[in-house]
Short mmCIF file of the C-alpha atoms (twelve columns), coordinates in Angstrom:
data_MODEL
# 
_entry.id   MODEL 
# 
loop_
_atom_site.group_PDB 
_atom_site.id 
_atom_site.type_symbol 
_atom_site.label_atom_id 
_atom_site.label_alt_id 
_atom_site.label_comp_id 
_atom_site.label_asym_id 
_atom_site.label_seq_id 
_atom_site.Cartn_x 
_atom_site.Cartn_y 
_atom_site.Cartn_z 
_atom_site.pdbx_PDB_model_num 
ATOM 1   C CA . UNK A 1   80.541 162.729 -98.309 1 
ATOM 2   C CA . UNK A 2   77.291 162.619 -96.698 1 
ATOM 3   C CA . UNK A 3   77.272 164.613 -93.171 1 
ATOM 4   C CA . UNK A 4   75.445 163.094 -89.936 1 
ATOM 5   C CA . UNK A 5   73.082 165.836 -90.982 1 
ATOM 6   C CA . UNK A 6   72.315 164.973 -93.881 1 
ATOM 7   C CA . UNK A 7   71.928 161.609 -93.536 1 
ATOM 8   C CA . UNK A 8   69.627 162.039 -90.573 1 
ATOM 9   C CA . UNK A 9   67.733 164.318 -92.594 1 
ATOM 10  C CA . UNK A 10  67.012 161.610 -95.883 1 
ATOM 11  C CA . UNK A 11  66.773 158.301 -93.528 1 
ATOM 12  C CA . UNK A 12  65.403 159.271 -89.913 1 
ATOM 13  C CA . UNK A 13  62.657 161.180 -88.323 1 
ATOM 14  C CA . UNK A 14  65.209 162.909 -86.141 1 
ATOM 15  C CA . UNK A 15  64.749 166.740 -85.336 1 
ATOM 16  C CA . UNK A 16  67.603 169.375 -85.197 1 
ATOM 17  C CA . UNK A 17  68.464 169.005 -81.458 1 
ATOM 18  C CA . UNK A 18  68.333 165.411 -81.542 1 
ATOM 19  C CA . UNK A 19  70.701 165.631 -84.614 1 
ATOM 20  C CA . UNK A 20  72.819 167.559 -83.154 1 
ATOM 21  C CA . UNK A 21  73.195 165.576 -79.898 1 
ATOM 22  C CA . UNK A 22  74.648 162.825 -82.293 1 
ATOM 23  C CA . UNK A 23  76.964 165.307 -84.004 1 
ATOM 24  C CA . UNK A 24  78.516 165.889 -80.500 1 
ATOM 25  C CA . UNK A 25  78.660 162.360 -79.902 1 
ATOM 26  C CA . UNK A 26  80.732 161.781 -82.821 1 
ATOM 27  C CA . UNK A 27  83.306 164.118 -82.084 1 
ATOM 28  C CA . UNK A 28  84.296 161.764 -79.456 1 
ATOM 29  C CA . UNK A 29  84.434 158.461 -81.708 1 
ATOM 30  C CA . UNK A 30  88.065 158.492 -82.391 1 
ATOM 31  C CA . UNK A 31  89.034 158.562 -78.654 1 
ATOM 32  C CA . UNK A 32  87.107 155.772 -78.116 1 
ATOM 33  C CA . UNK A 33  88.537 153.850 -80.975 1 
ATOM 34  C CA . UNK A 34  91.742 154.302 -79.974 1 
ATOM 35  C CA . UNK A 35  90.935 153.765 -76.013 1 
ATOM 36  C CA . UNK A 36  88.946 149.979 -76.889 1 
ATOM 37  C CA . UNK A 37  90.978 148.896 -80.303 1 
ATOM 38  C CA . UNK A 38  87.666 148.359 -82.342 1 
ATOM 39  C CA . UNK A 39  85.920 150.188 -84.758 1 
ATOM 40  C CA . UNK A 40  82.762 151.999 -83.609 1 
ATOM 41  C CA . UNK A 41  79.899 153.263 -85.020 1 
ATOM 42  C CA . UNK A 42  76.822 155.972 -84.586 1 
ATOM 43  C CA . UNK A 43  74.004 154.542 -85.899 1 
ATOM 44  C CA . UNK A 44  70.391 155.442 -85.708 1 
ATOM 45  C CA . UNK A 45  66.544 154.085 -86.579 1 
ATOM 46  C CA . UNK A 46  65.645 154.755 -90.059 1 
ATOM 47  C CA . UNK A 47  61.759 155.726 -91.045 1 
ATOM 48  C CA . UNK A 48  60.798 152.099 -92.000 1 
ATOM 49  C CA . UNK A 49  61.709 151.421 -87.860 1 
ATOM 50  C CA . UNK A 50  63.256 148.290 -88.409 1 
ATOM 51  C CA . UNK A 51  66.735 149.056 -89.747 1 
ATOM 52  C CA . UNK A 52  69.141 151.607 -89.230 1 
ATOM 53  C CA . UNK A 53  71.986 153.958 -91.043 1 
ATOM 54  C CA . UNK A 54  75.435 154.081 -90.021 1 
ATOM 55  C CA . UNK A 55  75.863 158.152 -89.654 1 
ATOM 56  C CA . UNK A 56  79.651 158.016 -88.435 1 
ATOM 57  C CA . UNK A 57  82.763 155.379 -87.633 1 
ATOM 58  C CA . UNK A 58  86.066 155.775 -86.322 1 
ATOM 59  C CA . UNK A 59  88.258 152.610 -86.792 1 
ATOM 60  C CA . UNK A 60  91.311 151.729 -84.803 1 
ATOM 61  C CA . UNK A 61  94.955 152.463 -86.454 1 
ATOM 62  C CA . UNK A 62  96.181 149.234 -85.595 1 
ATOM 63  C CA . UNK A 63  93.340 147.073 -87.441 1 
ATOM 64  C CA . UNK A 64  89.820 147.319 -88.822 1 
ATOM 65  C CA . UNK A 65  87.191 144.716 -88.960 1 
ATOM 66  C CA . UNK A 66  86.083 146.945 -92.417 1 
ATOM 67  C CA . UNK A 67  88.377 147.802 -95.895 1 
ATOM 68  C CA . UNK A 68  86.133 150.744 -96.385 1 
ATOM 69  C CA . UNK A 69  83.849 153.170 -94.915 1 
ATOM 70  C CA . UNK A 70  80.191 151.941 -94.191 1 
ATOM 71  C CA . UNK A 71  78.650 155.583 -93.308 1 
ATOM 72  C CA . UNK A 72  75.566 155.879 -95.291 1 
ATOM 73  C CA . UNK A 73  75.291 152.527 -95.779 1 
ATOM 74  C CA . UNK A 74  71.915 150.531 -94.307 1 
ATOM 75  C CA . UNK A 75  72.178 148.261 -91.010 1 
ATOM 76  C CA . UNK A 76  69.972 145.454 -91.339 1 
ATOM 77  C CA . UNK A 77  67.851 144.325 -88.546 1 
ATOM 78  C CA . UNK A 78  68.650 140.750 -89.021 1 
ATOM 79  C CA . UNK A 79  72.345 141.175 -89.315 1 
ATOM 80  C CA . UNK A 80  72.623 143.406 -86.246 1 
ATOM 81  C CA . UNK A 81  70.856 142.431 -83.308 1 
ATOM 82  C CA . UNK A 82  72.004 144.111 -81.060 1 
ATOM 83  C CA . UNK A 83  71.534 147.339 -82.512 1 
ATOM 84  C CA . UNK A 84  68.015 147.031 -83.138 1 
ATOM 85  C CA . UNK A 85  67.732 145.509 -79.787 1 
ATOM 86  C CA . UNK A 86  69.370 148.429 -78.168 1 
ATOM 87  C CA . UNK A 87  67.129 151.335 -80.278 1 
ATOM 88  C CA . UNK A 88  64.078 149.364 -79.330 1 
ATOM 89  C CA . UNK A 89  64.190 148.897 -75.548 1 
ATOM 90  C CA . UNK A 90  66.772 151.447 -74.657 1 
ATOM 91  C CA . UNK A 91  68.996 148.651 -72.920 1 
ATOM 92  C CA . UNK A 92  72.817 148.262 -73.485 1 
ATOM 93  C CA . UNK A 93  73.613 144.733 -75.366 1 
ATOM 94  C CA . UNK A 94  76.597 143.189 -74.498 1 
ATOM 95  C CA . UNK A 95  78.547 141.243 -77.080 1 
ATOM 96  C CA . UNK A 96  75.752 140.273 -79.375 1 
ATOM 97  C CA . UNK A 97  76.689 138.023 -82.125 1 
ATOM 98  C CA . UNK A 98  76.276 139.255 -85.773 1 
ATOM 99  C CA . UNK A 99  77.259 140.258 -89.423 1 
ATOM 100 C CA . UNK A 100 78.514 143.450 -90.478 1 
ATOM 101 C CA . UNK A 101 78.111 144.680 -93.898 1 
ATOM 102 C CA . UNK A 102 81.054 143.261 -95.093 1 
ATOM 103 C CA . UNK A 103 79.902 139.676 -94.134 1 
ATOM 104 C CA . UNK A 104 82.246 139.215 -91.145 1 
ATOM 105 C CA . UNK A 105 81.294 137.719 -87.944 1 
ATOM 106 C CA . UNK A 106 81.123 140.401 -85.167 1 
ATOM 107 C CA . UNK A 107 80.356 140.789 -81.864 1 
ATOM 108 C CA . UNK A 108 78.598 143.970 -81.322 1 
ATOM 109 C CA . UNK A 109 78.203 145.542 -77.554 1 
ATOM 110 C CA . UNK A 110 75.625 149.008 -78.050 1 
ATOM 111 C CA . UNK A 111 74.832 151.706 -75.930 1 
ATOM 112 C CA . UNK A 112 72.054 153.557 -76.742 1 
ATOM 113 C CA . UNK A 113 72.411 157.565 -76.816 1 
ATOM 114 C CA . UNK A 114 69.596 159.154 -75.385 1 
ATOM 115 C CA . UNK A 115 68.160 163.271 -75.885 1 
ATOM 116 C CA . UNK A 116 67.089 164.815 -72.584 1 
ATOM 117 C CA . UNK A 117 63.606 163.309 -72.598 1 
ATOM 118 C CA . UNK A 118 65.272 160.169 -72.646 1 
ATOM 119 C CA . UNK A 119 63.971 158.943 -75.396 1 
ATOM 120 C CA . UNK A 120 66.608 156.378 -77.756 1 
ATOM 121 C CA . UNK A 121 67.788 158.912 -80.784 1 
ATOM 122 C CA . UNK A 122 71.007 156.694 -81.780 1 
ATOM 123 C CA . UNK A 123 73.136 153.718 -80.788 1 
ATOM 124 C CA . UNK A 124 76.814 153.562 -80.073 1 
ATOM 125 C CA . UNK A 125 78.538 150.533 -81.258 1 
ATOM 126 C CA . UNK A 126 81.470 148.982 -80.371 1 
ATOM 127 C CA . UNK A 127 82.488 146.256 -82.991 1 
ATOM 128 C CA . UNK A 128 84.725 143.397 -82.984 1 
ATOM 129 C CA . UNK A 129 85.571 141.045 -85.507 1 
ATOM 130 C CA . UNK A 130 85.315 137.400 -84.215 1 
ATOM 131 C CA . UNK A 131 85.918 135.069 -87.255 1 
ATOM 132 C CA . UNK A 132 89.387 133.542 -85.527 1 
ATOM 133 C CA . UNK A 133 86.906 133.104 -82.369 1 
ATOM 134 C CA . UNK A 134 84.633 130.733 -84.572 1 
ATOM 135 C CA . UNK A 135 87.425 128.966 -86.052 1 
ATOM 136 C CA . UNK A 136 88.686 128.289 -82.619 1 
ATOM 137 C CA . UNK A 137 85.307 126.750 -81.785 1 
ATOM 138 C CA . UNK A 138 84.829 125.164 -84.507 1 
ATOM 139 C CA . UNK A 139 88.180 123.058 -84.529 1 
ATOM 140 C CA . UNK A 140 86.927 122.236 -80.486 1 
ATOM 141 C CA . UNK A 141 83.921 121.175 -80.795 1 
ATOM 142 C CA . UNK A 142 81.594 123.884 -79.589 1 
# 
């Protein structure tokens, strides 16, 4: 099991204090989980600046959007929005349609986490999955 460390270390350009600023962060994810009902994620900006790497997720006891962990794994630009979005301008996005690696529809709401020079070292992401929302629209028409 890779450590936020680590995997900051082999995929960003993140320094020690900005690494460990994350770390922090994540000791907090499964509070949040359980406060909103939806998995959420650390992620942060990998070296090719486009995509980014899921360094830690805490999913809700009552139901996950994901069978299996995703930490480590590569979010795609195109998939996730919302998260590039957020790393890019620094801006919270709100319920931003996507796909998560499992090929579910999500909607995606990201804060960004910022080191004290304000400058965008990570993204928090809440997920939700929204595939009985489509069907719903879908069946009325939208």
């Amino acid at each position: 099991m890779n450590t936020i460390k680590q995997l900051c270390q082999q995929y960003t350009t993140l320094g020690d204090s900005d690494i460990e600023i994350l770390e922090k962060v994540a000791l907090q994810l499964s509070f949040i989980t359980e406060l909103t009902g939806n998995d959420i994620f650390i992620d942060a900006l990998t070296k090719n600046q486009k995509d980014s790497i899921v360094l830690a997720w805490a999913r809700p006891k009552e139901k996950s959007a994901y069978s299996a962990s995703v930490v480590g794994e590569l979010a795609y630009s195109t998939n996730e929005p919302a998260v590039y979005r957020t790393i890019k301008t620094g801006e919270i996005s709100r319920d931003i349609r996507g796909i998560s690696q499992e090929g579910v529809p999500i909607a995606q709401t990201v804060v960004p986490i910022k080191n004290p020079c304000q400058k965008v070292i990570g993204v928090l992401i809440m997920e939700r999955d929204i595939s009985k929302e489509l069907q719903q629209e879908e069946r009325v028409g939208f």
